[in-house]
mmCIF file as gemmi writes it, N, C-alpha and C atoms, coordinates in Angstrom:
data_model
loop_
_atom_site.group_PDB
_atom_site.id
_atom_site.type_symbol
_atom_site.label_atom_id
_atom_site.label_alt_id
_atom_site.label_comp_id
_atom_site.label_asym_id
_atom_site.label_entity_id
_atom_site.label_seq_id
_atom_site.pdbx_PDB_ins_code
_atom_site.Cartn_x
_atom_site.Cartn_y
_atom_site.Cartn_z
_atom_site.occupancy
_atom_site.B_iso_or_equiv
_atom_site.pdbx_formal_charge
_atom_site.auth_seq_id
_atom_site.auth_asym_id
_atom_site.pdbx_PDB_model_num
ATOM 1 N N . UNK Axp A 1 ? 100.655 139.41 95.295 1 0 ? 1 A 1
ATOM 2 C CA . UNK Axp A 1 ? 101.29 138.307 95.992 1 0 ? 1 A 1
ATOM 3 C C . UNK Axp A 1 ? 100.306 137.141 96.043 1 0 ? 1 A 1
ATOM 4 N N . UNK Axp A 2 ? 100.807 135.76 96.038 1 0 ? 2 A 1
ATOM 5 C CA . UNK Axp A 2 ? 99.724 134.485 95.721 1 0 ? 2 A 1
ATOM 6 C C . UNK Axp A 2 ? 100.279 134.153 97.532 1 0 ? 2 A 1
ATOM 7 N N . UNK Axp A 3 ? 99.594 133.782 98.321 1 0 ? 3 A 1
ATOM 8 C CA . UNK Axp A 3 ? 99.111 133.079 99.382 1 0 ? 3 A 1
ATOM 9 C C . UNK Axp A 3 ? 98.736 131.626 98.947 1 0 ? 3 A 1
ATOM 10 N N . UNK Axp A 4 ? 99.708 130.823 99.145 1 0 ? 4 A 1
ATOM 11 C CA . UNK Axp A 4 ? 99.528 129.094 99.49 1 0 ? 4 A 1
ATOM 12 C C . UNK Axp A 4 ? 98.689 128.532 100.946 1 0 ? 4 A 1
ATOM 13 N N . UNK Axp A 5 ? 97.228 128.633 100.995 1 0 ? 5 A 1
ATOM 14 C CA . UNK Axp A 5 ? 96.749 127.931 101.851 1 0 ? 5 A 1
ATOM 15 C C . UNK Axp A 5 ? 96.737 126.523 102.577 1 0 ? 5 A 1
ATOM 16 N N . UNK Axp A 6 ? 97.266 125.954 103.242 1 0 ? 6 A 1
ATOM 17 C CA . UNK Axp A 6 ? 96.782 124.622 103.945 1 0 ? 6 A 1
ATOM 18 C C . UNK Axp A 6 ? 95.917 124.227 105.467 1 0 ? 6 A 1
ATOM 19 N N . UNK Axp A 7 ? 94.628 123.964 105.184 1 0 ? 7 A 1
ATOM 20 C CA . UNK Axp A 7 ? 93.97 123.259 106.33 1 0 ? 7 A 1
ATOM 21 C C . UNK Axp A 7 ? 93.398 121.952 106.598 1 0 ? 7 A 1
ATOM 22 N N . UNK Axp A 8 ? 93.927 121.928 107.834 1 0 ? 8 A 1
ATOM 23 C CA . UNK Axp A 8 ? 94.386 119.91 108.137 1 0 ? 8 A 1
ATOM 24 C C . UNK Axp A 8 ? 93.535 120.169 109.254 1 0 ? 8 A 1
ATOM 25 N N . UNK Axp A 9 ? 92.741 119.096 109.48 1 0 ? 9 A 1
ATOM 26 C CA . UNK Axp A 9 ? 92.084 118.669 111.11 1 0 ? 9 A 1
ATOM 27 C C . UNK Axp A 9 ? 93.309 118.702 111.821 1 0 ? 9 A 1
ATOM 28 N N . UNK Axp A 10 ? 93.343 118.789 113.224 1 0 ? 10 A 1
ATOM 29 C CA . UNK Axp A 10 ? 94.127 118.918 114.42 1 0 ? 10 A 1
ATOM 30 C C . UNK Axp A 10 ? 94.175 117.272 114.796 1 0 ? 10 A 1
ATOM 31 N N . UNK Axp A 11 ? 95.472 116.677 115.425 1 0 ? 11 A 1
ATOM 32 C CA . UNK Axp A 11 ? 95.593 115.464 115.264 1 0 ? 11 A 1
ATOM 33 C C . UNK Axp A 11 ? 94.644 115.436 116.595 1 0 ? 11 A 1
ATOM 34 N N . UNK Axp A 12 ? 93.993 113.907 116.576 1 0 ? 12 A 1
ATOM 35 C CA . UNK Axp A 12 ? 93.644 113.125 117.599 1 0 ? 12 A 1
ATOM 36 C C . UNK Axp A 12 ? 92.134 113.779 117.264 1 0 ? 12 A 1
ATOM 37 N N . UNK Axp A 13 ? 91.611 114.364 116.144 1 0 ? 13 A 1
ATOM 38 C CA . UNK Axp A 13 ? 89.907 114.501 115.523 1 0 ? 13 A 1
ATOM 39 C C . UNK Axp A 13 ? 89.945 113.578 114.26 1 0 ? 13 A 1
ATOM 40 N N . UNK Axp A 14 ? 88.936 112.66 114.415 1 0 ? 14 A 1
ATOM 41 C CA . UNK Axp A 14 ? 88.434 111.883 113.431 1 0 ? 14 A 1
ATOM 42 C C . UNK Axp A 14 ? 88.714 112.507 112.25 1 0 ? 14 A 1
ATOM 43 N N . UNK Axp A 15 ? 88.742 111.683 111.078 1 0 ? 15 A 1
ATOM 44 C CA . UNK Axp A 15 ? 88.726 111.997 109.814 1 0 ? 15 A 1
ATOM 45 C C . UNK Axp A 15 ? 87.976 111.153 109.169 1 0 ? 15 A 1
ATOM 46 N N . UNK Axp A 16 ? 86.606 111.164 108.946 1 0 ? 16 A 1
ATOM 47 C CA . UNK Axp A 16 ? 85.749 110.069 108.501 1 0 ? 16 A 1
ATOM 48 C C . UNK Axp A 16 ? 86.297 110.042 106.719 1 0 ? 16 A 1
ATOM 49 N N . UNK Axp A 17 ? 86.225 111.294 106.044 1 0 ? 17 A 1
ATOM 50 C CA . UNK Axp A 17 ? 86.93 110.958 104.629 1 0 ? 17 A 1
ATOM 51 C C . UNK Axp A 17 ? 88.669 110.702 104.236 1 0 ? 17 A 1
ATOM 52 N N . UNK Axp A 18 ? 89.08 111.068 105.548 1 0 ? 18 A 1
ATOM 53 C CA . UNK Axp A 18 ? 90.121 109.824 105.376 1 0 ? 18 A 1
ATOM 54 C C . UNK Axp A 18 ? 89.994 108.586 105.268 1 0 ? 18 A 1
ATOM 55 N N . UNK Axp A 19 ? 89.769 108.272 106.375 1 0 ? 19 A 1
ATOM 56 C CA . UNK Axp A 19 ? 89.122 106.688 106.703 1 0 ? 19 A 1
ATOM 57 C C . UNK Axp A 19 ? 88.731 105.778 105.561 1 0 ? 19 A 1
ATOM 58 N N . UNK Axp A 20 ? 87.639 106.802 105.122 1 0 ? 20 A 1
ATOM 59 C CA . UNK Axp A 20 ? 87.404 106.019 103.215 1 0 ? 20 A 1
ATOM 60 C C . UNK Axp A 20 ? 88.272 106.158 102.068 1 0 ? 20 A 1
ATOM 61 N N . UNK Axp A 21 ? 88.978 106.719 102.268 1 0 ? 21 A 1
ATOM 62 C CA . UNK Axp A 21 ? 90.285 107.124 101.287 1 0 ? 21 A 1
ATOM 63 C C . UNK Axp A 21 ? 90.731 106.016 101.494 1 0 ? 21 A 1
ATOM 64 N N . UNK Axp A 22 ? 91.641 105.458 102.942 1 0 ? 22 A 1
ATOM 65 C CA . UNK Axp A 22 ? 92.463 104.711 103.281 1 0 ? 22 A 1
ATOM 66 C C . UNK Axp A 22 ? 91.728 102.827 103.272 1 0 ? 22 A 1
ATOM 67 N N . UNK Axp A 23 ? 90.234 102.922 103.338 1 0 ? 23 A 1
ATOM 68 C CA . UNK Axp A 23 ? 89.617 101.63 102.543 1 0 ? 23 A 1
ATOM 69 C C . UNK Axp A 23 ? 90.004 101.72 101.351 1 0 ? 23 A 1
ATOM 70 N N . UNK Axp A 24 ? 89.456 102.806 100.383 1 0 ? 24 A 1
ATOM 71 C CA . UNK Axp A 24 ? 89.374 102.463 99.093 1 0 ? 24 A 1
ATOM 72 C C . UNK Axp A 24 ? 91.046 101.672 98.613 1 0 ? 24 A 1
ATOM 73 N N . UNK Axp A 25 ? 91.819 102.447 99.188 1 0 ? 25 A 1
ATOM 74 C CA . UNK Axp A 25 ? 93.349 102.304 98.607 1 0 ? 25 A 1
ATOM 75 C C . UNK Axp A 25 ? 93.523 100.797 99.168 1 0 ? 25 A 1
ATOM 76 N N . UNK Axp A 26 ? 93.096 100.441 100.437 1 0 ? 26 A 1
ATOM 77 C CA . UNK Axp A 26 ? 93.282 98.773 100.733 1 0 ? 26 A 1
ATOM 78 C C . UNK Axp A 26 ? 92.566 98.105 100.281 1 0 ? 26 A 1
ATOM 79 N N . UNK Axp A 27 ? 91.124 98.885 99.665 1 0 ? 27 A 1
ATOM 80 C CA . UNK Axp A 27 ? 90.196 97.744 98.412 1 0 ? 27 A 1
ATOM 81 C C . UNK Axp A 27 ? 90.914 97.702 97.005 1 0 ? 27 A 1
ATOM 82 N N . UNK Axp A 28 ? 91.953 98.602 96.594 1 0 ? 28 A 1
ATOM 83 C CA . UNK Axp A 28 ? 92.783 98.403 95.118 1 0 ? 28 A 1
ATOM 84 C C . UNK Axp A 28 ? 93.361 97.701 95.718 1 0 ? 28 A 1
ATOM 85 N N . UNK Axp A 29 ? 93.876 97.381 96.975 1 0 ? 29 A 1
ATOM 86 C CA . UNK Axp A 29 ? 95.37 96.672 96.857 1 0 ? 29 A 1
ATOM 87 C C . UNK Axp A 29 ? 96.472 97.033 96.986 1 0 ? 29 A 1
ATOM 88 N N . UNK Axp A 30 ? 96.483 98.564 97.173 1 0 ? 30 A 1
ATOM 89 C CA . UNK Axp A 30 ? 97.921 99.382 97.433 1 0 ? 30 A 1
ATOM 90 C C . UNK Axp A 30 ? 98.228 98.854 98.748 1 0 ? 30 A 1
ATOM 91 N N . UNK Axp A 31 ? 99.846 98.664 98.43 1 0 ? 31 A 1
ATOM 92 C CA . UNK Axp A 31 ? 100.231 98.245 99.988 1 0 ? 31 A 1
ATOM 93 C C . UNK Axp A 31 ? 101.217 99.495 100.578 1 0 ? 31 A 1
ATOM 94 N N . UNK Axp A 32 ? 101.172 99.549 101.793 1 0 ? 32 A 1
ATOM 95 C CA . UNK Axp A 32 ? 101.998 100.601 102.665 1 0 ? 32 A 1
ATOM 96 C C . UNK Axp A 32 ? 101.687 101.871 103.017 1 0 ? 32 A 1
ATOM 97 N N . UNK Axp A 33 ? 100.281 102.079 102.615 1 0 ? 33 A 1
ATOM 98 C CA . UNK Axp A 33 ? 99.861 103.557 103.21 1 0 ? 33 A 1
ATOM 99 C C . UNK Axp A 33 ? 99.018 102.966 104.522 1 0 ? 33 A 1
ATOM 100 N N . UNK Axp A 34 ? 99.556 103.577 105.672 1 0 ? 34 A 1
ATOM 101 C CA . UNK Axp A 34 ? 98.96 103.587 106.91 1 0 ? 34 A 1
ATOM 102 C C . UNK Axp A 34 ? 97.672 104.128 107.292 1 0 ? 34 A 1
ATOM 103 N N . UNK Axp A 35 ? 97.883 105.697 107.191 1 0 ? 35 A 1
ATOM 104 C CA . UNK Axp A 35 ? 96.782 106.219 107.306 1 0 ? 35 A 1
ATOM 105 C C . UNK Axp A 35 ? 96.506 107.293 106.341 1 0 ? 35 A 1
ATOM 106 N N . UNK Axp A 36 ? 95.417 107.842 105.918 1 0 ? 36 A 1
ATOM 107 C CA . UNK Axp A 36 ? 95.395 109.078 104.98 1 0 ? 36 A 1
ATOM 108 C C . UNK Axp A 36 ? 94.184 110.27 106.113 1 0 ? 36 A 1
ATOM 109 N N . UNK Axp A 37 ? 94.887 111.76 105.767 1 0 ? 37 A 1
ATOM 110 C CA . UNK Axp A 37 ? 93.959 112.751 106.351 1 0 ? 37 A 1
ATOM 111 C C . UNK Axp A 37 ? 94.044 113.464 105.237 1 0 ? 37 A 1
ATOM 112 N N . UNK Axp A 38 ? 92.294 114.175 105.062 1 0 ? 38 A 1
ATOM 113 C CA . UNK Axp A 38 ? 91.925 114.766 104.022 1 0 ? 38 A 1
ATOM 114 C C . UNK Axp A 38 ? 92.106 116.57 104.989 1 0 ? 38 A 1
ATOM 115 N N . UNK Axp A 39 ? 92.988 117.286 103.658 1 0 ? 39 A 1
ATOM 116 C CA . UNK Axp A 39 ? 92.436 119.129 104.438 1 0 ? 39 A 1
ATOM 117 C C . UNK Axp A 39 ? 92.08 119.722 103.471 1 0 ? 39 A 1
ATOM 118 N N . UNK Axp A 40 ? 92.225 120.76 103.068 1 0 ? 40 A 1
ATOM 119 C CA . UNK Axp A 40 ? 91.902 121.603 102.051 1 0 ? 40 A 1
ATOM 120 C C . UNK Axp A 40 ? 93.259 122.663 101.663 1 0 ? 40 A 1
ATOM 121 N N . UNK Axp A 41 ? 93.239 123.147 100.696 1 0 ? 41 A 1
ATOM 122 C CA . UNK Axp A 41 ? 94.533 124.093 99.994 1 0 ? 41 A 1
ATOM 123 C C . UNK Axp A 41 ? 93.542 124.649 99.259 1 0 ? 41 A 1
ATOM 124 N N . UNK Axp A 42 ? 94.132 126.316 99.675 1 0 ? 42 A 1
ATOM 125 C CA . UNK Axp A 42 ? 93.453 127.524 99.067 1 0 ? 42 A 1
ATOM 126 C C . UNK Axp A 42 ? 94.521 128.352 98.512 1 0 ? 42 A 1
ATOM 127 N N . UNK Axp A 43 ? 94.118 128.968 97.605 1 0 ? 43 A 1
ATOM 128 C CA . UNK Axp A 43 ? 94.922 129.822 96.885 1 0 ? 43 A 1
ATOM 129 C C . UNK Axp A 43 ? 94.214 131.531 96.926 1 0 ? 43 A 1
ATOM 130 N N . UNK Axp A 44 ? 95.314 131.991 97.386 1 0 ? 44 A 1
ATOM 131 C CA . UNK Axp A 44 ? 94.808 133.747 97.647 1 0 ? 44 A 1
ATOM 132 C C . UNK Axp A 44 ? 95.8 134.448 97.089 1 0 ? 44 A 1
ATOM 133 N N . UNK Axp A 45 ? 95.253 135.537 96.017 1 0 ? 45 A 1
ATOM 134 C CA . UNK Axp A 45 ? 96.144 136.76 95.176 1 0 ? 45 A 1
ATOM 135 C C . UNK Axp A 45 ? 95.903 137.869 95.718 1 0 ? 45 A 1
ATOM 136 N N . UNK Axp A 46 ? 96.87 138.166 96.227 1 0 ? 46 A 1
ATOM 137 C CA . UNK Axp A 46 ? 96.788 140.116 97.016 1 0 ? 46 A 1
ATOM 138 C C . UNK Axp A 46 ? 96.815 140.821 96.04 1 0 ? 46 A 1
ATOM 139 N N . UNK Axp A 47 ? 96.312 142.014 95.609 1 0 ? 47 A 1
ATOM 140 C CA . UNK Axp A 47 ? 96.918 142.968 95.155 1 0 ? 47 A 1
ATOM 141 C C . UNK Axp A 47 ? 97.971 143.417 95.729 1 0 ? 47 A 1
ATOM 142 N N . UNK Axp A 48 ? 98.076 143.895 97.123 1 0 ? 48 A 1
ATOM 143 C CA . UNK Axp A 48 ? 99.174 144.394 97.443 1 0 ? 48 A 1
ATOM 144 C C . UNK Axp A 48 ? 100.738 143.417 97.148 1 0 ? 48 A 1
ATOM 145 N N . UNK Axp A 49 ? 101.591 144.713 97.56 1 0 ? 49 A 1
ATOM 146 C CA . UNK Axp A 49 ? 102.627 143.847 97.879 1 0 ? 49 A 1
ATOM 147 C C . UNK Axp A 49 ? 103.491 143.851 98.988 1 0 ? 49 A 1
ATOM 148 N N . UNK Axp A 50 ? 102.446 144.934 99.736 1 0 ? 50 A 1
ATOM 149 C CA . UNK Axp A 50 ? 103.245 144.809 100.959 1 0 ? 50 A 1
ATOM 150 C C . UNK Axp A 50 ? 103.211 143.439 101.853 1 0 ? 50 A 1
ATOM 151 N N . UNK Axp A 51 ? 104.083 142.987 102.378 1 0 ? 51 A 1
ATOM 152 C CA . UNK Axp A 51 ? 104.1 141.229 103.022 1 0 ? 51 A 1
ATOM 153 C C . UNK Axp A 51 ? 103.674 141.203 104.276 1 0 ? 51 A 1
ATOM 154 N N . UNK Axp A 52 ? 103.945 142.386 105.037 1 0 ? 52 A 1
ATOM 155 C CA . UNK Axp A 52 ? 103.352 142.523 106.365 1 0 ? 52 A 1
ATOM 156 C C . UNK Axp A 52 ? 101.562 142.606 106.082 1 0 ? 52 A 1
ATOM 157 N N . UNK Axp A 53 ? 101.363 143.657 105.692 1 0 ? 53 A 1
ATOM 158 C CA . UNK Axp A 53 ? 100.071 143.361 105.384 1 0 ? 53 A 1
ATOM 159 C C . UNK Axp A 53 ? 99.13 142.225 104.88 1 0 ? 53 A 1
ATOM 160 N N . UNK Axp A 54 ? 99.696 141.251 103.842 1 0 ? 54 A 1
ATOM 161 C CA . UNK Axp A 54 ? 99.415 140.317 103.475 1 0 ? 54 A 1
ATOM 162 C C . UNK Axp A 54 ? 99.304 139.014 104.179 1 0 ? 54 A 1
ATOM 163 N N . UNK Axp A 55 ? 100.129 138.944 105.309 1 0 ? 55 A 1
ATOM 164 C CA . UNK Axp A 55 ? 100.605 138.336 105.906 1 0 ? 55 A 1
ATOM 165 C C . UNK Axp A 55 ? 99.276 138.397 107.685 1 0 ? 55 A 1
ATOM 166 N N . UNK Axp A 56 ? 98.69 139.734 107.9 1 0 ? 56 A 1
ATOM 167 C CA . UNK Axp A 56 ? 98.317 140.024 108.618 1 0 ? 56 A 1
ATOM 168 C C . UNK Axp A 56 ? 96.587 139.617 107.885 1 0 ? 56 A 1
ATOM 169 N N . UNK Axp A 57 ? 96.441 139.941 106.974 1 0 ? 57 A 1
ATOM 170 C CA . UNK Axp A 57 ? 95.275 139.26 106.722 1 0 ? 57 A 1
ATOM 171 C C . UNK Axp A 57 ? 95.015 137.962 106.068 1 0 ? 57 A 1
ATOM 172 N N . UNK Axp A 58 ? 95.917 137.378 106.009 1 0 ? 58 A 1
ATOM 173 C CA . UNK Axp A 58 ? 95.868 135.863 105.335 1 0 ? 58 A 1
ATOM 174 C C . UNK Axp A 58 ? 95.705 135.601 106.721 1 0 ? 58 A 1
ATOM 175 N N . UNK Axp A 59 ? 95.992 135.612 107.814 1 0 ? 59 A 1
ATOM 176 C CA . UNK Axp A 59 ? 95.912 134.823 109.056 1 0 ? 59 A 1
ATOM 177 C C . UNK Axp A 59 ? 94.532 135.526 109.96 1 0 ? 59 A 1
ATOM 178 N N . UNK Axp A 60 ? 93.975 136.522 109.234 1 0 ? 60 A 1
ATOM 179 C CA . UNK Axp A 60 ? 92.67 136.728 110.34 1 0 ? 60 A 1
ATOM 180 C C . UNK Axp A 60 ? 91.871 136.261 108.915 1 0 ? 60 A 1
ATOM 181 N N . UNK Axp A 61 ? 91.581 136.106 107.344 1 0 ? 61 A 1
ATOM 182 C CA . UNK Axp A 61 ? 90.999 135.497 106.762 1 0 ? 61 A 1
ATOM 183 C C . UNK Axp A 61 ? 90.789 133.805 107.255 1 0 ? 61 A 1
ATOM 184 N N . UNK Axp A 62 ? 92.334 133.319 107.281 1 0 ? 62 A 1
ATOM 185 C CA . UNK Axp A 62 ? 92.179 131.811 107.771 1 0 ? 62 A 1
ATOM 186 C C . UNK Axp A 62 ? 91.447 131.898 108.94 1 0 ? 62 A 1
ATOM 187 N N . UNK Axp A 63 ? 91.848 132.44 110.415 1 0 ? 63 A 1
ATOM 188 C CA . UNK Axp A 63 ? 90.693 132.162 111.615 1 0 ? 63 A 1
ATOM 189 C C . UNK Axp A 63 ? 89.072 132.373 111.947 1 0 ? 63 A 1
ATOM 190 N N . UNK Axp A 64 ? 88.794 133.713 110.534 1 0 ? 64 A 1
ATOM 191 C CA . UNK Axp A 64 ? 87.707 133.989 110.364 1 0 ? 64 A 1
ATOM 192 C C . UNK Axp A 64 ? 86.93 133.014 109.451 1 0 ? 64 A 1
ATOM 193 N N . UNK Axp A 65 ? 87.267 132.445 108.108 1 0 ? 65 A 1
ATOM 194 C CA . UNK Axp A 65 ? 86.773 132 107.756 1 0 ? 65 A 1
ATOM 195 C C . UNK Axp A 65 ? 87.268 130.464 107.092 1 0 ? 65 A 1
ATOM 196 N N . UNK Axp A 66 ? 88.584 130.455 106.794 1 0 ? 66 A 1
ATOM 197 C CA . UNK Axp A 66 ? 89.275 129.262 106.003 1 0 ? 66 A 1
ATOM 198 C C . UNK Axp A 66 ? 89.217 128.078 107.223 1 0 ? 66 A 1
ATOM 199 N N . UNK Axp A 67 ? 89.153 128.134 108.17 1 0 ? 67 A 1
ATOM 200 C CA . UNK Axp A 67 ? 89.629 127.162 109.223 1 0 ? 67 A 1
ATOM 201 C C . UNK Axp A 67 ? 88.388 126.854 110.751 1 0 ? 67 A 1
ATOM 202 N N . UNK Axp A 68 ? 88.511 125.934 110.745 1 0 ? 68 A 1
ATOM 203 C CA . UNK Axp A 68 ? 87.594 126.233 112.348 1 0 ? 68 A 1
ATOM 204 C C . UNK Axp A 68 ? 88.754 126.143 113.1 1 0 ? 68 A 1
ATOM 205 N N . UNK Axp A 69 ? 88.984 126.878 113.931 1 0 ? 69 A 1
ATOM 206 C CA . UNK Axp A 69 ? 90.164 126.585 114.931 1 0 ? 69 A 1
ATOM 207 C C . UNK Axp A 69 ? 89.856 125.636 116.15 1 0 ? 69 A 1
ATOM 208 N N . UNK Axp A 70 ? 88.502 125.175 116.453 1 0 ? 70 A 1
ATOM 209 C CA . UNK Axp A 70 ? 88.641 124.304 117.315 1 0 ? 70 A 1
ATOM 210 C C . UNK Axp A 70 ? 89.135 122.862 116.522 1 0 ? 70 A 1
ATOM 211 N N . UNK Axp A 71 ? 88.881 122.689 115.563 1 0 ? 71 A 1
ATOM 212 C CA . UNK Axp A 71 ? 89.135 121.319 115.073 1 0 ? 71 A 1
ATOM 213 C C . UNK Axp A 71 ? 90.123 121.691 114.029 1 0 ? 71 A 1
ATOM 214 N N . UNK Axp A 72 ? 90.951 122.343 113.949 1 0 ? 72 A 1
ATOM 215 C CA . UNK Axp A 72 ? 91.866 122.193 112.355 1 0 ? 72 A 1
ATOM 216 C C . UNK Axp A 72 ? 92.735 123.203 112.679 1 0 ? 72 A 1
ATOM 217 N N . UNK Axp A 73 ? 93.854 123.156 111.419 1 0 ? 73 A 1
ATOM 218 C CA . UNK Axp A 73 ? 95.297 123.881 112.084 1 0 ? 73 A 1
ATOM 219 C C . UNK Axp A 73 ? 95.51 124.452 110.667 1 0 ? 73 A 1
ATOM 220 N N . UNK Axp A 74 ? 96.135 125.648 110.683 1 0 ? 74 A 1
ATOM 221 C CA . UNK Axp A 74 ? 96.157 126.079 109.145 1 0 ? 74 A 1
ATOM 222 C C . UNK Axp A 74 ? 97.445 126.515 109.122 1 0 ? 74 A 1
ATOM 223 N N . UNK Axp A 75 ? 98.114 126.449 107.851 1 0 ? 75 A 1
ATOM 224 C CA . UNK Axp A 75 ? 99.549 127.109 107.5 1 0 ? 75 A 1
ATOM 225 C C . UNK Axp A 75 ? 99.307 127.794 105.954 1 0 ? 75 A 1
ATOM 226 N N . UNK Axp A 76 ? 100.189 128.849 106.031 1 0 ? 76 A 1
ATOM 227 C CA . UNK Axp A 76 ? 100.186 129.318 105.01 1 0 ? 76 A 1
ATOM 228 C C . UNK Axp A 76 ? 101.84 129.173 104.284 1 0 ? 76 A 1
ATOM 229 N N . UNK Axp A 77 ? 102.09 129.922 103.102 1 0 ? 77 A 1
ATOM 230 C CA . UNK Axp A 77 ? 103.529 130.285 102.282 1 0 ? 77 A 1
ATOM 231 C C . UNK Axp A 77 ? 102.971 131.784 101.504 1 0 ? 77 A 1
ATOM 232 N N . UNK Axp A 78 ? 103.87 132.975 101.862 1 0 ? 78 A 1
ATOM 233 C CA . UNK Axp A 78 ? 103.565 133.645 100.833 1 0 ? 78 A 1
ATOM 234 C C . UNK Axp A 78 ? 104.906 133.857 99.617 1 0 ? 78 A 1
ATOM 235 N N . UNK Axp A 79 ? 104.022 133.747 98.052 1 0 ? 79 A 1
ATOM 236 C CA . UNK Axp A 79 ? 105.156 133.938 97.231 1 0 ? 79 A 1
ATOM 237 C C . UNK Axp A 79 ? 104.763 135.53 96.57 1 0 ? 79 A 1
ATOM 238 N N . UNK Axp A 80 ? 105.839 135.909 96.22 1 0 ? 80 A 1
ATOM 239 C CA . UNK Axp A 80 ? 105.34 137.094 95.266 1 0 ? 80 A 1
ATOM 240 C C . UNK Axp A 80 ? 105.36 136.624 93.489 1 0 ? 80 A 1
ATOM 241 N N . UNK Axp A 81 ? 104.398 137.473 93.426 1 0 ? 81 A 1
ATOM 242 C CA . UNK Axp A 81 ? 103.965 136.982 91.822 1 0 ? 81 A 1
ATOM 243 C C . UNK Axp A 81 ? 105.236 137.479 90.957 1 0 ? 81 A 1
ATOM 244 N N . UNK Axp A 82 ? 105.607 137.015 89.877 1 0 ? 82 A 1
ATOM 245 C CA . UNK Axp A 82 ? 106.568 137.521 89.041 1 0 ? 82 A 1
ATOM 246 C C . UNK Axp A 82 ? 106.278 137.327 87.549 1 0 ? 82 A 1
């Protein structure tokens, strides 16, 4: 099974490499992006296929190590491989 990772800062914590994202794009000249937040996307292959299981350690992997939970919020998707 492939595990779709996403981790985003928690709103209302700075995002200093946003911040420069969202210069650079108003130093090209793009108009209409407000704000930009940078997270990270991880990709995880189980062997198994059981979903409960998979499911039970994709979420103590993310709190243990993919995420700080004081500052960031994580979601996952699980697909099965085919």
């Amino acid at each position: 099974m492939k595990v779709k990772v996403k981790v985003v800062l928690k709103d209302g914590i700075l995002d200093p490499q946003g911040k420069a994202v969202l210069h650079a794009i108003n130093d090209l000249k793009f108009k209409g992006v407000g704000d930009v937040r940078i997270g990270k996307y991880i990709e995880l292959t189980f062997d198994s296929l059981d979903q409960s299981l998979v499911e039970n350690e994709t979420k103590e992997i993310c709190q243990k190590l993919l995420a700080n939970p004081v500052i960031e919020n994580f979601d996952y998707e699980i697909e099965e491989l085919t």
